[in-house]
C-alpha positions as CSV (number, residue, x, y, z in Angstrom):
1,X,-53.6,-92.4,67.3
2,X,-53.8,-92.3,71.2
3,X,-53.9,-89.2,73.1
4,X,-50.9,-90.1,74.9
5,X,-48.6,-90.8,71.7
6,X,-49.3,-87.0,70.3
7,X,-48.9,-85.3,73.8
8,X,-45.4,-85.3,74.8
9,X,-43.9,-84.8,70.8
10,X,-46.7,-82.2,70.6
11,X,-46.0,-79.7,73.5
12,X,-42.1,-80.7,73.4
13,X,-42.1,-79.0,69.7
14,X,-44.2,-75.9,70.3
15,X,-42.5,-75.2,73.7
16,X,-39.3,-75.4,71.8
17,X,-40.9,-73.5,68.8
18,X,-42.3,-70.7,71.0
19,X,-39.5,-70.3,73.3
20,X,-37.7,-67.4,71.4
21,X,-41.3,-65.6,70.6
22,X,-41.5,-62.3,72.3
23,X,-44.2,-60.1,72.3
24,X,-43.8,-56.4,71.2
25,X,-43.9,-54.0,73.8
26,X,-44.9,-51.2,71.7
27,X,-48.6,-50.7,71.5
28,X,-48.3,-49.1,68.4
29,X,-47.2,-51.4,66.2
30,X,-50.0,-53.6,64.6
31,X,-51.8,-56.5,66.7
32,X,-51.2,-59.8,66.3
33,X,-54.1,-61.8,64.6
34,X,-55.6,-64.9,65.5
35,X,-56.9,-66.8,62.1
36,X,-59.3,-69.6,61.9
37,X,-59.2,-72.3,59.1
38,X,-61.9,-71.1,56.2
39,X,-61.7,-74.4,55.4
40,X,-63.6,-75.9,58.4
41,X,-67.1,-74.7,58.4
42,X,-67.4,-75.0,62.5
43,X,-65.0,-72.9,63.3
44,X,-64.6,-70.6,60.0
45,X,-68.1,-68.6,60.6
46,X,-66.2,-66.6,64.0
47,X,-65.2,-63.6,63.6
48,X,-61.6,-62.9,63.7
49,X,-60.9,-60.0,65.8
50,X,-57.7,-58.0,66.7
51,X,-55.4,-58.4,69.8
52,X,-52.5,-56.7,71.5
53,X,-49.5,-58.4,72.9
54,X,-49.5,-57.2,77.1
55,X,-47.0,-59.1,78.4
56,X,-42.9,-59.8,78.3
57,X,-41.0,-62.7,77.1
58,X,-40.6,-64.7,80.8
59,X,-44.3,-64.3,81.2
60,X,-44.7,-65.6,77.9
61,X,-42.6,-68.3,78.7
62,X,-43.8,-69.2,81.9
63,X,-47.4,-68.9,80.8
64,X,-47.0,-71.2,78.0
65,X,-46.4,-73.9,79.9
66,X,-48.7,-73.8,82.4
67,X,-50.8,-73.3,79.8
68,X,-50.3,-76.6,78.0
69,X,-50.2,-78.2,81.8
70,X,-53.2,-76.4,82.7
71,X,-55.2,-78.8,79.9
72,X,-57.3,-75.4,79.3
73,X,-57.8,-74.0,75.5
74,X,-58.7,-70.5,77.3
75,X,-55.2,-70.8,78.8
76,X,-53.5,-71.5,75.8
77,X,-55.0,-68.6,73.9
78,X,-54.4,-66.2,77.2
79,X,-51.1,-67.3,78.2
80,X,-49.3,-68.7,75.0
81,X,-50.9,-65.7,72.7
82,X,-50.3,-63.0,75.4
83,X,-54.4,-61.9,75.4
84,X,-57.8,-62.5,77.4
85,X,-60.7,-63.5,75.7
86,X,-63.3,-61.4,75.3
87,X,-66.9,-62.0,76.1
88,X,-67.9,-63.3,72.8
89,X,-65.4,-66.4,73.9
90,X,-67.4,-66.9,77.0
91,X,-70.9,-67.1,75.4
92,X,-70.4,-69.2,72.4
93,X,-70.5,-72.6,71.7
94,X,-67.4,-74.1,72.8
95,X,-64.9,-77.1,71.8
96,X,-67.7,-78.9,74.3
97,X,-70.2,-79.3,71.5
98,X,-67.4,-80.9,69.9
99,X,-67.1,-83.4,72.8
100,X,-64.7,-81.5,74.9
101,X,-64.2,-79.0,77.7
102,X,-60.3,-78.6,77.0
103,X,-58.3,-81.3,76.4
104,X,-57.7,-83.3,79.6
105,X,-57.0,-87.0,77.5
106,X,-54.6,-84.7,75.3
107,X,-52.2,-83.2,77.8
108,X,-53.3,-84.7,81.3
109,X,-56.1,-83.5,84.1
110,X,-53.8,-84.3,86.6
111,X,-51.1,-81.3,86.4
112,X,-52.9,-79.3,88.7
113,X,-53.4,-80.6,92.4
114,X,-57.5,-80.4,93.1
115,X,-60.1,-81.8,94.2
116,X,-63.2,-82.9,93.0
117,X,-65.3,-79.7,94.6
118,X,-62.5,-77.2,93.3
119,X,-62.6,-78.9,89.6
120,X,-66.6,-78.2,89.6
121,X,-66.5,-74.6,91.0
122,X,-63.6,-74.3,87.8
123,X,-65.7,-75.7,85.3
124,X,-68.4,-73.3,86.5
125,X,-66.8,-70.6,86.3
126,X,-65.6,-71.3,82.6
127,X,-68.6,-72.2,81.6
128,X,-69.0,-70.8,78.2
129,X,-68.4,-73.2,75.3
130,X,-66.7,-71.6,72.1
131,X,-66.1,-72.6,68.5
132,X,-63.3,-70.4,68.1
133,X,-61.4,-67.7,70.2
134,X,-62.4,-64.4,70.0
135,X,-60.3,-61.3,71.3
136,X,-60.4,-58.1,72.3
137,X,-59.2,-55.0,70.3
138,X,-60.5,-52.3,71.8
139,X,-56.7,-50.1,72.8
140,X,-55.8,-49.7,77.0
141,X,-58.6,-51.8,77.5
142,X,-58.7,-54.6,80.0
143,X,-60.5,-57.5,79.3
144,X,-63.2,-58.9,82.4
145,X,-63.5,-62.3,82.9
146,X,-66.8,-63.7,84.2
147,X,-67.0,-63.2,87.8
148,X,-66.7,-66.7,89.7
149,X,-70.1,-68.4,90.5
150,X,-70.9,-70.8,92.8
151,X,-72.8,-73.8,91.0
152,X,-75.7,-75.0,93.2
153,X,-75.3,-78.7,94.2
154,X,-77.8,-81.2,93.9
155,X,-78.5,-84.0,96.6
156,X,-80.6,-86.8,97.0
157,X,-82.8,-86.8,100.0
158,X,-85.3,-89.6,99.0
159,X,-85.7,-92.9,97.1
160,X,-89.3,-95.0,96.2
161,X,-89.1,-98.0,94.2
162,X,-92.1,-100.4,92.6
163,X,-90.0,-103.5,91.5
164,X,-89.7,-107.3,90.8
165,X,-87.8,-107.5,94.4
166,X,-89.8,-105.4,96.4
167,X,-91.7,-102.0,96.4
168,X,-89.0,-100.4,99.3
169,X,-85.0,-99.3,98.7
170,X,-84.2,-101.0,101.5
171,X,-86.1,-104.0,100.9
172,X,-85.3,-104.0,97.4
173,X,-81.4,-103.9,97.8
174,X,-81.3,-106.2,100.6
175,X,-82.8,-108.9,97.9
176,X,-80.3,-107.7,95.3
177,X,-77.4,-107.8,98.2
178,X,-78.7,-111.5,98.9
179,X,-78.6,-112.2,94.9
180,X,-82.3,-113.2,94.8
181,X,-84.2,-113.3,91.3
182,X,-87.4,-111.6,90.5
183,X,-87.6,-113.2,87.2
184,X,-90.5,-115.9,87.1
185,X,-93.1,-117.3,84.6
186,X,-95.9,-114.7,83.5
187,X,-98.5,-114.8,84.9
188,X,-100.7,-112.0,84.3
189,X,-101.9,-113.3,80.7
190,X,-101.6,-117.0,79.0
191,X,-98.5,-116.6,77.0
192,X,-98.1,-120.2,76.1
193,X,-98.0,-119.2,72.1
194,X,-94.8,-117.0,72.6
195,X,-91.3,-118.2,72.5
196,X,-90.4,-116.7,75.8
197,X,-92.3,-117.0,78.7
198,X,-90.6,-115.5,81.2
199,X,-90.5,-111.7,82.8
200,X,-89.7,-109.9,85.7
201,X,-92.8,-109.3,86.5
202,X,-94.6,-107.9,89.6
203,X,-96.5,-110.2,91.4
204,X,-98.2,-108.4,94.3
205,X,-99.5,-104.6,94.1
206,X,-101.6,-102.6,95.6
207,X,-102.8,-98.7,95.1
208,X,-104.9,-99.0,98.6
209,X,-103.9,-95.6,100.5
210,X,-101.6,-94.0,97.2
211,X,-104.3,-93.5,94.5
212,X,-107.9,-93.2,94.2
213,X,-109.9,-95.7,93.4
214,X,-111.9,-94.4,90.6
215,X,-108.3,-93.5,89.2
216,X,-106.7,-96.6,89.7
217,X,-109.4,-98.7,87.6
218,X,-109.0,-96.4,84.9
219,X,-105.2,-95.8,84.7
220,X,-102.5,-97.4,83.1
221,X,-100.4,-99.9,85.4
222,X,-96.9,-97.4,84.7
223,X,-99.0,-94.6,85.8
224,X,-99.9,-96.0,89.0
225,X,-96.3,-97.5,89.3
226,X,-95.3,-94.2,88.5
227,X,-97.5,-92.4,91.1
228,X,-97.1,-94.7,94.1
229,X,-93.3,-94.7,93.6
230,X,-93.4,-90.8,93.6
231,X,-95.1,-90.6,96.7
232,X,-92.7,-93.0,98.3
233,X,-89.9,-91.1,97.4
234,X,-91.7,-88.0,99.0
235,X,-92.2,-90.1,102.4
236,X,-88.9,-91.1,102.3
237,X,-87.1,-88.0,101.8
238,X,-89.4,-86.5,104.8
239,X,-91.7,-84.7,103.0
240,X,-94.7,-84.6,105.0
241,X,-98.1,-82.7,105.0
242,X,-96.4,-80.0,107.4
243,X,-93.4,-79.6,105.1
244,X,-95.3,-79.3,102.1
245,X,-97.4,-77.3,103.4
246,X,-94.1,-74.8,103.4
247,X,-92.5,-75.7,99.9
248,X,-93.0,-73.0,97.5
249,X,-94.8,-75.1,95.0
250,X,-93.8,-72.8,92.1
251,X,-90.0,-74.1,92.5
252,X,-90.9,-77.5,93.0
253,X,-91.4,-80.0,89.6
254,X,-91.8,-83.6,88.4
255,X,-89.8,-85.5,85.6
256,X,-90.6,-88.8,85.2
257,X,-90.7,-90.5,81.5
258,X,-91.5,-93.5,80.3
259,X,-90.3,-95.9,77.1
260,X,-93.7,-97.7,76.4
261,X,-96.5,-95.3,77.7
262,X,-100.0,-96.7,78.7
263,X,-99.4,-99.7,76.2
264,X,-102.5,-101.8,78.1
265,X,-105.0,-98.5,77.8
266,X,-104.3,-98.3,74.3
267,X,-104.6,-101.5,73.6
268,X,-107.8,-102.1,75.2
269,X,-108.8,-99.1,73.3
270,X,-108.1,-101.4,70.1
271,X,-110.2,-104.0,71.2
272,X,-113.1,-102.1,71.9
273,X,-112.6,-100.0,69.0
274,X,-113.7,-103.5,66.6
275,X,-117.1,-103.4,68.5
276,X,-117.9,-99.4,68.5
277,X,-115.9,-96.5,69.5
278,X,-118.5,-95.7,72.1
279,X,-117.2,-98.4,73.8
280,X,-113.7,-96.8,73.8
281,X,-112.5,-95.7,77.5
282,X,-112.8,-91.9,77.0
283,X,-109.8,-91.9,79.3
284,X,-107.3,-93.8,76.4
285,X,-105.5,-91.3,74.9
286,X,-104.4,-89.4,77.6
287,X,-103.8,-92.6,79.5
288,X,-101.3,-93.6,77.4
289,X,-99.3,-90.3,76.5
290,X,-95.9,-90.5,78.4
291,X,-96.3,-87.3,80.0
292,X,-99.7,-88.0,82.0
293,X,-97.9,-90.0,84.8
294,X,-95.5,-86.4,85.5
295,X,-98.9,-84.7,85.0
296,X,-101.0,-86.4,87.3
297,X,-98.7,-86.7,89.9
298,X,-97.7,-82.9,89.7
299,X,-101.8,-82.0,90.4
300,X,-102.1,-84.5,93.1
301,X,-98.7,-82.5,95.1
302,X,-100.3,-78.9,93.4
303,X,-96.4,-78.6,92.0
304,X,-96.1,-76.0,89.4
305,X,-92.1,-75.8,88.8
306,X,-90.8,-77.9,85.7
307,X,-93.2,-80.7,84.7
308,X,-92.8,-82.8,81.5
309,X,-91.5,-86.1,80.2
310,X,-88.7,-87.3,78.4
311,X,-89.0,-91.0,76.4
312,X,-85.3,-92.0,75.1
313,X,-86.4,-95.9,75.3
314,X,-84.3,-97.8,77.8
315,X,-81.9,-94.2,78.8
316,X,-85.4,-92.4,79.9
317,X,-84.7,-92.7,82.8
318,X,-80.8,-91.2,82.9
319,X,-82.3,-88.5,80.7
320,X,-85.1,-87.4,82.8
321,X,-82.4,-87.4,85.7
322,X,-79.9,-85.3,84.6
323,X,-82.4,-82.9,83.3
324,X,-84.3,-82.6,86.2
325,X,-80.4,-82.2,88.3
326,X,-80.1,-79.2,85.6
327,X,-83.5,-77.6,86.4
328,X,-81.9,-76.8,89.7
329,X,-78.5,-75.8,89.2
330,X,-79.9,-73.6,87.2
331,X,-81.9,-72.1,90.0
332,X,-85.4,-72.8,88.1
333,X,-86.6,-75.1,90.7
334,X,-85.3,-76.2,94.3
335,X,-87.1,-80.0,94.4
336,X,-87.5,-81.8,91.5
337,X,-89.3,-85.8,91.5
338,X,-87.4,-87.5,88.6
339,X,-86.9,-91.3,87.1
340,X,-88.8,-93.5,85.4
341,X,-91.8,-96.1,84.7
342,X,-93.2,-98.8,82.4
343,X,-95.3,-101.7,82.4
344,X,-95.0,-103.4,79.1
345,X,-95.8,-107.0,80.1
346,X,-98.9,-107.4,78.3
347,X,-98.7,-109.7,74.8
348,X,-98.3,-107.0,72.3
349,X,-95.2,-105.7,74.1
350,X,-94.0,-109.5,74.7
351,X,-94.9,-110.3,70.7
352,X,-93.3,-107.1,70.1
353,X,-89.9,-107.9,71.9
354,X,-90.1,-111.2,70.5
355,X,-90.6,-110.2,66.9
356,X,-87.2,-108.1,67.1
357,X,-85.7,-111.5,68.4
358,X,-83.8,-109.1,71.6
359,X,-85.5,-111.8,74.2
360,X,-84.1,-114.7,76.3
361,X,-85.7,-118.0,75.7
362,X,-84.4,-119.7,78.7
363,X,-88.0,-120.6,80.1
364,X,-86.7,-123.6,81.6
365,X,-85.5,-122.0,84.4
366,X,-86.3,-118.1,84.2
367,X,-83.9,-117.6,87.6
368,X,-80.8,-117.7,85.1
369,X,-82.4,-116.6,81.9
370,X,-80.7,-113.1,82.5
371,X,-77.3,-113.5,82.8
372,X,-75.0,-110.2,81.7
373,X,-71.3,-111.0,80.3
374,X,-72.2,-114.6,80.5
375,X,-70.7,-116.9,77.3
376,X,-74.5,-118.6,77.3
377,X,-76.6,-115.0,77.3
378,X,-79.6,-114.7,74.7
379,X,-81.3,-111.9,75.2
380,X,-82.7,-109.6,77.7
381,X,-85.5,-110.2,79.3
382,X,-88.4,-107.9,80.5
383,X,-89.5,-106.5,83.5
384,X,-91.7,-103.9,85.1
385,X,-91.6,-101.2,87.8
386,X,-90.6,-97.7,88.4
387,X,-87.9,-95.9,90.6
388,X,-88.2,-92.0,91.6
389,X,-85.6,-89.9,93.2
390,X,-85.9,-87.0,95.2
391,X,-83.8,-84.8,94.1
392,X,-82.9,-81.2,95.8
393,X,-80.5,-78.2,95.9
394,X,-78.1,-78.0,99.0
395,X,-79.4,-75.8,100.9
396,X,-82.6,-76.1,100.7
397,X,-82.1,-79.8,101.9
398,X,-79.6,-78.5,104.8
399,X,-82.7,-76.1,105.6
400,X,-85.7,-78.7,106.5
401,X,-83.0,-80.9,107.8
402,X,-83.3,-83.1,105.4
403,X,-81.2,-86.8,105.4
404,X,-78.8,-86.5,102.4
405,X,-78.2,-90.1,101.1
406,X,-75.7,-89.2,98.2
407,X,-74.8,-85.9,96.0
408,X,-75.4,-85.7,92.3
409,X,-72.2,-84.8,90.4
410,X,-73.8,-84.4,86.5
411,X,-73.9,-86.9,83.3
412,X,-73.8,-86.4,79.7
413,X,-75.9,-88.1,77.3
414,X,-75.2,-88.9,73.9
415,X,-76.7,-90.5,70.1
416,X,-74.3,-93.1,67.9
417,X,-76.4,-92.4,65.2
418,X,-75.6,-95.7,63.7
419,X,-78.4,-98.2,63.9
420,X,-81.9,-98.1,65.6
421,X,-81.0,-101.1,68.2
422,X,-77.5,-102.3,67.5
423,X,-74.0,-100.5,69.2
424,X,-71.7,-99.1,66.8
425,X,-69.5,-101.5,64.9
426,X,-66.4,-99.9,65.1
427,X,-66.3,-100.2,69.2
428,X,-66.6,-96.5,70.0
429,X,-63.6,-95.8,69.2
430,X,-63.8,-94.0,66.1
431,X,-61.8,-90.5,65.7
432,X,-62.8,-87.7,63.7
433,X,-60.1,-84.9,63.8
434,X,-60.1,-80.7,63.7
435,X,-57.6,-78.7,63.0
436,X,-57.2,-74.8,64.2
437,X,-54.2,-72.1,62.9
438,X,-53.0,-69.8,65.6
439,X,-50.7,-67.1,64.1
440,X,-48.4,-65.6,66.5
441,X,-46.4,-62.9,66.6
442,X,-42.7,-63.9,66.5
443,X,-39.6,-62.2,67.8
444,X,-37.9,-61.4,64.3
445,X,-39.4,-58.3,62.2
446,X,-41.2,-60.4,59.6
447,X,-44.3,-62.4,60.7
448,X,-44.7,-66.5,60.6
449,X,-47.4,-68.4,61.4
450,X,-47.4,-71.7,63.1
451,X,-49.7,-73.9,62.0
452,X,-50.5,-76.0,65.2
453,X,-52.8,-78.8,64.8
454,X,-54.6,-79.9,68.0
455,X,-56.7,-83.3,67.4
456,X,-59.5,-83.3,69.3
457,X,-60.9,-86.8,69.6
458,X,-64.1,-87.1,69.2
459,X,-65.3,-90.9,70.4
460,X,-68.4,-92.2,69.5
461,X,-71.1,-93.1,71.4
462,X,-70.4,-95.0,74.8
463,X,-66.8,-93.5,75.4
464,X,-67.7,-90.0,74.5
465,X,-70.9,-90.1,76.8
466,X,-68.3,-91.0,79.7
467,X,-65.9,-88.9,79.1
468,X,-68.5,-85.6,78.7
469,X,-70.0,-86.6,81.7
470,X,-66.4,-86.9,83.7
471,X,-65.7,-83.5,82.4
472,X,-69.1,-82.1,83.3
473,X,-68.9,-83.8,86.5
474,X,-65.2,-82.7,87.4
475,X,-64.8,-86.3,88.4
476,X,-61.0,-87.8,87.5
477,X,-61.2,-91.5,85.9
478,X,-59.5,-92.7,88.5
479,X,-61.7,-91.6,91.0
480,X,-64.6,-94.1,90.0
481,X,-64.2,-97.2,91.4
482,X,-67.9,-98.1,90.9
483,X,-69.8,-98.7,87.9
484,X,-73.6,-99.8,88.0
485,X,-73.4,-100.8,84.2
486,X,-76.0,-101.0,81.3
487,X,-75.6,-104.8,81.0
488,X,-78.7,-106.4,79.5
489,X,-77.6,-109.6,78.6
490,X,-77.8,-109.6,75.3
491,X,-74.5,-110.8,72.7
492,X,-73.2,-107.6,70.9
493,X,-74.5,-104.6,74.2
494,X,-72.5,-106.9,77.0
495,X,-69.7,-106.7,75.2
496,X,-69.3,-103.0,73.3
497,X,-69.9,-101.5,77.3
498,X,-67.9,-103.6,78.8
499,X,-64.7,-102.8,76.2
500,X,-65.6,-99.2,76.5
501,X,-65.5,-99.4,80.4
502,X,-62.6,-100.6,80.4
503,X,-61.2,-98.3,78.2
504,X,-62.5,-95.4,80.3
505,X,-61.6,-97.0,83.7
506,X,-59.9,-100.4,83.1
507,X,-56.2,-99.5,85.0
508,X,-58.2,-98.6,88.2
509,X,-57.1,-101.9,90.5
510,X,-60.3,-101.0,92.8
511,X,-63.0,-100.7,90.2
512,X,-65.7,-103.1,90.5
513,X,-68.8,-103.8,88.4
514,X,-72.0,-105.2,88.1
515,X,-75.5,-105.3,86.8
516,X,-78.9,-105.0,88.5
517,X,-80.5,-106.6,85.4
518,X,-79.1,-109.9,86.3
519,X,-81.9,-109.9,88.5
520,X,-84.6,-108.1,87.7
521,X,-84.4,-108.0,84.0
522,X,-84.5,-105.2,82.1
523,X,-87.3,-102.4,83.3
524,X,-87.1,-100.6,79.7
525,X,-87.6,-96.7,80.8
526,X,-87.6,-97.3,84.5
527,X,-84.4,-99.4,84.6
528,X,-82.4,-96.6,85.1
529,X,-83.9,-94.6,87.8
530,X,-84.4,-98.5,89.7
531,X,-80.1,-98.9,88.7
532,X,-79.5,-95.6,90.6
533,X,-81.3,-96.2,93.4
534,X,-79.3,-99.6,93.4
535,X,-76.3,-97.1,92.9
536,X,-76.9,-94.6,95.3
537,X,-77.7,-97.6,98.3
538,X,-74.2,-99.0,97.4
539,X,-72.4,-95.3,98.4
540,X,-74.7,-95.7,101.5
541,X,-74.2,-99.2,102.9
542,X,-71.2,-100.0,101.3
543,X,-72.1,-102.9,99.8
544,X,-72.6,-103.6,96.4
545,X,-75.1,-106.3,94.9
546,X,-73.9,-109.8,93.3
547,X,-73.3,-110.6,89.8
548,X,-75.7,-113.7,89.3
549,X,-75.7,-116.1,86.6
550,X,-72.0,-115.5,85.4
551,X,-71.1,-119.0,84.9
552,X,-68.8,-118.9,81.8
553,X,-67.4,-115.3,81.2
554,X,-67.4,-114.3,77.9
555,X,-64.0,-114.4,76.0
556,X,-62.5,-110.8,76.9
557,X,-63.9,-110.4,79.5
558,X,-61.9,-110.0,83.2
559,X,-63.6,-111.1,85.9
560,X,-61.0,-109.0,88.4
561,X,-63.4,-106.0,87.5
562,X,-66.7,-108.1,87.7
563,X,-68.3,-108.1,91.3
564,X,-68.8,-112.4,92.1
565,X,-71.7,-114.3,92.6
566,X,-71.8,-113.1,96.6
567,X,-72.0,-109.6,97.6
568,X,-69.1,-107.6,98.3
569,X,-67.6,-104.6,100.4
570,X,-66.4,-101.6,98.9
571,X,-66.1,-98.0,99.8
572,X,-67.7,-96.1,97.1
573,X,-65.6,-92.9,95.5
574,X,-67.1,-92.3,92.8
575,X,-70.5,-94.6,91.0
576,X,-71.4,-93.9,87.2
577,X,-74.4,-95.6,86.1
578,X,-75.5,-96.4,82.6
579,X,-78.6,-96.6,80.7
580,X,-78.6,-97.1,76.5
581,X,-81.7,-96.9,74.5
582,X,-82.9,-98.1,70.9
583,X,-82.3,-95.0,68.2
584,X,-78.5,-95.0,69.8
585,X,-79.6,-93.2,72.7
586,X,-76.7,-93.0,75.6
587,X,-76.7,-91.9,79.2
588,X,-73.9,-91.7,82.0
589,X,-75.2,-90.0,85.3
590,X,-72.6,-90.2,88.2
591,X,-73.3,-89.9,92.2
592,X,-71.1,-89.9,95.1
593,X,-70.9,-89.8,98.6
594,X,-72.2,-86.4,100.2
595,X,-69.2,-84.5,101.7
């Protein structure tokens, strides 16, 4: 059942229901008590705790409604059951771990006039995530609520890029503006016994000036991606030897995953493993951990804040830049270096890809083997490269005078826990539902409860990653009118996306969409951080890059949302990017322009 159909029936009845419910003005009488179902595990283990009635009918009255307008469960239990929450309400869980700060599908986000700062510094300051509602019973005593905080905000001040199209942002976008291909024959090893042929492979690299040489024989090729585009980054954002020289290095950190790891060190490590293990590079293992390129890169700054990895398969990326946005709202580091890498174009990654039959086979004419939402689509197809963003808190960017490209508004990420590679069958639309009793006390001598039965829908996968990250983010549906999508060409992931975008966002007449993968394949861990730098120079030039390829739309899907085959204008609101990952692994992170 929609949200819409049980809204208006829902808060008619219980306004009407509640209406003639007046609170007892003598204190003492016995509290009211606020009951939670034993049936339901979740929410049955919180203690129930007393509460008295502190306010008259009209308030009541009026509060009831706001609260139900107000989209707010901490409003509902303050205003419609006359008490604050105590603190236990503020630190526990929260409805959020069920998928939900409130219930803004359930009785509308758009009741209350503001804007997207004002919603953030609100869902700041009501931070804490319960189970159930807890009140206070302590007699004369007046309830505190948290004290408003203001959430640090996270910028982007620099962008480096190894890729297919080019090792610069600018130079990169300008090829994806101009709908150019970086999707060619391999050439790096003779793959004439594999089905597909075809990558989006880098042609032309060079460590000269960014690593070591001794380094750069011995290290894996998504290290030294990794590294270089770092360092980039750093340049770009301003970050010379002068400023560095004044970063406190303890609050400054490096996230940058990978999907694959050092898949060539390891591999070689094979080989020379069936002649001797002295023969073994003593280097391999750590080589070909994830975590080494964040490691490495950390000694070569000396930065001693937050370093680790995160490997989510083809979301790493997303992941590794939300958490590192996270790291510094949460005041534990001020700079953080976060993204992705991989190199997996050697022929045990190709065999392997090939084996789980996910690639394109269009070798004919590699150009339009990738070819998201297309009718003719077969398959992804692999590439290589890494994207880094510098990311930093406000002030300390306003402070060096640092060039602010975009701001970073949040992102959620999510698991279907379905299949390891395939979406969820039932189109992410699936609906679990929880119930919760609130007993009130009624106007009449003898007490009644009203069993009120909220659903809370809880959407699987792709869906419920968007909406948690619009909630996190403060962001209104409407106000996207961007999305840098997922879109890997292959049959069943086009599609699922694509119906739950325009689920999410599909009445928005300005929304536009596309996919960077049309033309430089899929990067695997580092497509994401290289799709938000794509993201991120569409809020800044106010362009956004071609959708190539799509010849013969598949059945469903509305080209009015699909960017064309040329580049086109559009003033970014709002861009959500997303990255999905085998193991069911999703990722929404969502950027807009600074303000």
């Amino acid at each position: 059942m929609a949200a819409s159909s049980v809204a208006s029936p829902l808060c008619t009845w219980l306004v009407a229901a509640c209406m003639s419910v007046t609170c007892d003005r003598d204190h003492s009488q016995s509290s009211s008590l606020l009951h939670s179902s034993k049936r339901l595990s979740r929410w049955g283990r919180r203690r129930k705790v007393l509460s008295k009635c502190s306010s008259g009918s009209a308030e009541f009255n009026r509060g009831l409604i706001s609260s139900f307008c107000g989209s707010s469960i901490q409003g509902l239990m303050s205003s419609c059951l006359a008490f604050e929450p105590c603190n236990d309400y503020y630190s526990s869980k929260g409805l959020s771990s069920l998928g939900y700060n409130g219930f803004p599908s359930l009785f509308g986000s758009k009741s209350v006039s503001t804007n997207r700062r004002q919603r953030r510094i609100n869902r700041v300051s009501h931070s804490g995530e319960t189970m159930a509602v807890a009140v206070q019973a302590a007699e004369g005593v007046t309830t505190k609520k948290k004290p408003m905080t203001k959430q640090r905000r996270v910028v982007v001040t620099g962008m480096g890029v190894v890729t297919p199209l080019g090792h610069d942002p600018d130079i990169f976008y300008n090829n994806l503006l101009e709908g150019v291909s970086g999707i060619s024959q391999i050439e790096t090893f003779d793959c004439a016994q594999f089905p597909t042929r075809i990558a989006g492979e880098i042609k032309s690299f060079s460590t000269d000036g960014w690593v070591a040489p001794k380094l750069s024989k011995r290290m894996d090729k998504f290290m030294l991606y990794m590294l270089i585009a770092g360092k980039k980054a750093l340049a770009d954002g301003g970050i010379t030897e002068d400023v560095m020289d004044e970063l406190d290095k303890a609050r400054c950190g490096v996230l940058i995953g990978s999907a694959m790891g050092g898949m060539k060190v390891f591999n070689d490590a094979i080989e020379a493993l069936r002649v001797s293990y002295r023969k073994m590079n003593p280097f391999c293992v750590p080589f070909a951990t994830t975590n080494m390129g964040s490691a490495m890169l950390a000694m070569d700054l000396g930065w001693m804040g937050p370093n680790y990895s995160i490997s989510t398969a083809c979301a790493t990326s997303n992941f590794c830049i939300l958490n590192a946005a996270n790291h510094i709202i949460r005041g534990e580091a001020d700079v953080m270096l976060c993204g992705g890498s991989d190199a997996a174009i050697i022929p045990i990654g190709l065999g392997g890809f090939v084996a789980c039959r996910a690639l394109s086979q269009h070798n004919n004419d590699p150009a339009k083997a990738s070819r998201p939402w297309d009718i003719n689509r077969d398959g992804f197809v692999m590439g290589e490269g890494s994207g880094v963003l510098l990311l930093e808190e406000l002030e300390h960017a306003k402070k060096r005078g640092a060039n602010i490209y975009a701001e970073f508004l949040g992102g959620s990420f999510t698991c279907d826990a379905y299949h390891m590679t395939e979406p969820h069958p039932d189109g992410i639309v699936h609906k679990r539902w929880y119930f919760f009793t609130v007993e009130i006390k009624l106007k009449s001598v003898a007490k009644m409860v009203l069993n009120v039965l909220f659903p809370i829908f809880i959407r699987d996968g792709v869906i419920l990653c968007i909406d948690k990250a619009l909630a996190q983010s403060g962001v209104h549906r409407e106000d996207v009118n961007y999305i840098n999508a997922h879109a890997t060409s292959t049959p069943a992931g086009d599609i699922k996306e694509y119906q739950a975008l325009v689920h999410c966002f599909g009445h928005n007449p300005e929304l536009r969409l596309n996919s960077t993968k049309s033309m430089i394949g899929h990067l695997l861990g580092a497509a994401g951080a290289v799709e938000a730098v794509a993201t991120i120079q569409a809020i800044r030039t106010g362009w956004v890059h071609p959708n190539i390829n799509l010849e013969n739309p598949d059945k469903g899907v509305d080209t009015n949302l699909l960017v064309g085959p040329k580049k086109e204008r559009l003033n970014v609101k709002v861009a959500l990017s997303n990255s999905f990952g085998f193991g069911g692994h999703n990722s929404s992170i969502i950027f807009a322009p600074f303000e």
